[in-house]
ZAKOL-944793 format. One record per residue (C-alpha): residue number from 1; y, x, z. Coordinates in Angstrom, 2 decimals, decimal comma, always signed. Each point is the difference from the previous one (the first is absolute). Layout:
NUM;Y;X;Z
...
END
This chain:
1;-42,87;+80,11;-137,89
2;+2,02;-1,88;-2,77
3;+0,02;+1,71;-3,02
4;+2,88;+0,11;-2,46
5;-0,48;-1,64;-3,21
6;+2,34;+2,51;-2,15
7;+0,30;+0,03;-3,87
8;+1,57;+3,02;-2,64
9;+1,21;-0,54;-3,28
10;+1,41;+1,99;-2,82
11;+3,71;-1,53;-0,73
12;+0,71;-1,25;-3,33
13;+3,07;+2,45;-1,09
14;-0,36;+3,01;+1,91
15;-3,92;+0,45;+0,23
16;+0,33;+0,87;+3,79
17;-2,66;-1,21;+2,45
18;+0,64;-2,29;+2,99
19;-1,48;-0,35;+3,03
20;+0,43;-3,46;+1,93
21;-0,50;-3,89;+0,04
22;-0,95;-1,75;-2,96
23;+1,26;-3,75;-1,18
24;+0,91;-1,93;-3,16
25;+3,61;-1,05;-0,70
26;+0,47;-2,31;-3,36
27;-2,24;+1,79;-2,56
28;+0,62;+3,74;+1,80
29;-2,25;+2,00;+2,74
30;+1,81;+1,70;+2,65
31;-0,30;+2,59;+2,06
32;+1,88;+0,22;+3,26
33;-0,19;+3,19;+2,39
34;+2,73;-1,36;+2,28
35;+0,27;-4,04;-0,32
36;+3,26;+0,53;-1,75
37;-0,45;+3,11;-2,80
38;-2,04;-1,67;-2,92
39;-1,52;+1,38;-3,14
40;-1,42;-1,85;-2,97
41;-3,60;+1,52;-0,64
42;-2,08;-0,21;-2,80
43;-3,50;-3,08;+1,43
44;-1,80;+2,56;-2,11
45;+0,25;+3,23;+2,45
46;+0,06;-2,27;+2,84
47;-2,81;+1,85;+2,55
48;-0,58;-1,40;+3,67
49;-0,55;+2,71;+2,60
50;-3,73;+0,05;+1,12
51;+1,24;+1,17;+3,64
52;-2,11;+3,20;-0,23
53;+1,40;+3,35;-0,48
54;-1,45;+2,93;-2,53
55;-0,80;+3,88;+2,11
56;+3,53;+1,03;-0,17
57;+1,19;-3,01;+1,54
58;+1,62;-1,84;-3,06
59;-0,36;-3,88;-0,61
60;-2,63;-1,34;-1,98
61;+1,14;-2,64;-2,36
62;-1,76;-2,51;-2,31
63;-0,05;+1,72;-3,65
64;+0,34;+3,55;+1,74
65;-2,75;+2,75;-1,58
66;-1,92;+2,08;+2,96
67;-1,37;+3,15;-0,52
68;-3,68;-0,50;+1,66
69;-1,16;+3,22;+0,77
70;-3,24;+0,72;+0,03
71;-0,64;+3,74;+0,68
72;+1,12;+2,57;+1,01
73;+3,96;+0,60;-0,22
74;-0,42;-3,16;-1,69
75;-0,47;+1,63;-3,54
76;-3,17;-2,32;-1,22
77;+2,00;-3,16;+1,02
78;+1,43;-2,91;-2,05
79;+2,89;-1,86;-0,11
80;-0,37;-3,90;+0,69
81;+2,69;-3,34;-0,21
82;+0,15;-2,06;+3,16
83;-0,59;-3,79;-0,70
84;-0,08;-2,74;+1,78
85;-3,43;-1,77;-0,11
86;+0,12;-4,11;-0,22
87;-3,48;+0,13;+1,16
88;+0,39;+1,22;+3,55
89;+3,85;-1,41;+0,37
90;+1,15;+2,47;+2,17
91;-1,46;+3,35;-1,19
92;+1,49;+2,55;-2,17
93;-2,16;+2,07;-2,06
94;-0,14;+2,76;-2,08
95;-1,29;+0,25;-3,60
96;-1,29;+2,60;-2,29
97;+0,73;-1,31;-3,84
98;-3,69;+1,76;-0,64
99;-1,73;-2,21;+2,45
100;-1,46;-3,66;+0,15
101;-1,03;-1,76;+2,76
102;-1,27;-3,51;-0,55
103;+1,00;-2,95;+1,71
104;+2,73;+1,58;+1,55
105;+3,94;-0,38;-0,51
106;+0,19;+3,82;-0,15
107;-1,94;+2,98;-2,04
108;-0,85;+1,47;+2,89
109;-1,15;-1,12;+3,37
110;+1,69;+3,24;+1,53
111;+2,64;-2,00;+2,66
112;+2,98;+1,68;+1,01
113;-1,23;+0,68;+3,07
114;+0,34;+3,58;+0,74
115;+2,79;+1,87;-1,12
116;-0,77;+3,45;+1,02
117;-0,80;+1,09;-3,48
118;+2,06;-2,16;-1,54
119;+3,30;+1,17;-1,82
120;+2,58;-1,91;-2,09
121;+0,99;+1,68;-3,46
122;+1,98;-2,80;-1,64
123;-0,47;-3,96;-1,08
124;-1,28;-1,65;-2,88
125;+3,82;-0,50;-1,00
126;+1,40;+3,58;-0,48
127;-3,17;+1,79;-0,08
128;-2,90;-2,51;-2,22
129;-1,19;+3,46;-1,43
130;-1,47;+1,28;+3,27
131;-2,77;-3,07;-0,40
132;-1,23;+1,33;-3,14
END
C-alpha cells in the first residue's frame, strides 16, 4: 500500500489549519486540499503527517505534542513533540525536552510505533507551554 504524503499548515491571515498537499509557488507555501482551493501557510508550522494515528483515531503530524501515558488512566504520563529524525530518514520520533539521548537525531529513542497510549493535546505552535 501507497501511502499519502499529506502536509497541514496554519494560514497566514486567518490562523486556520489545513490539511492537504504541500508545494512552493514564487516565495509562498501552499496548501491545497482539492488541487484548486489554495492557502498561503506560514514554512514555519509546516508539519508532514507521519501516517500513524494517536488512540482516538486522530492524525499524527510532525510538531504535534502526544500525551504518552504511562499508568494507569494515564495520570503519571508526559506530554512529548513528534520530530522527524535525520538519522533514520524515515522515522518519526517523539521527544521529551528533559531527555538526552546521544548520537541520535531525537531526545528520545521512544519511536512512534505504538499508539495505543498515545494522545494528541496540541503542537508546538499554539500550545509551546505544554513542553515545559
Amino acid at each position: 500500500m501507497i501511502q499519502e504524503i499529506k502536509f497541514r499548515g496554519r494560514h497566514k491571515v486567518s490562523n486556520c489549519w489545513y490539511y492537504g498537499y504541500l508545494y512552493k509557488q514564487d516565495n509562498d507555501w501552499i496548501i491545497t486540499t482539492d488541487g484548486y482551493t489554495r492557502y498561503v501557510v506560514e514554512m514555519g508550522s509546516v508539519g508532514q503527517d507521519t501516517g500513524l494515528k494517536d488512540k482516538n483515531g486522530k492524525e499524527i503530524y510532525e510538531g504535534d505534542l502526544l500525551h504518552y501515558g504511562l499508568g494507569v488512566n494515564d495520570i503519571d504520563g508526559s506530554v512529548w513533540e513528534v520530530e522527524w529524525d535525520k538519522h533514520t530518514l524515515g522515522w518519526y520520533c517523539f521527544v521529551h525536552p528533559d531527555e538526552s539521548v546521544e548520537g541520535t537525531g531525537c531526545n528520545s529513542l521512544y519511536y512512534l510505533n505504538t499508539q495505543s497510549t498515545l494522545a494528541i493535546v496540541g503542537n508546538i505552535y499554539e500550545n509551546p507551554e505544554l513542553l515545559k
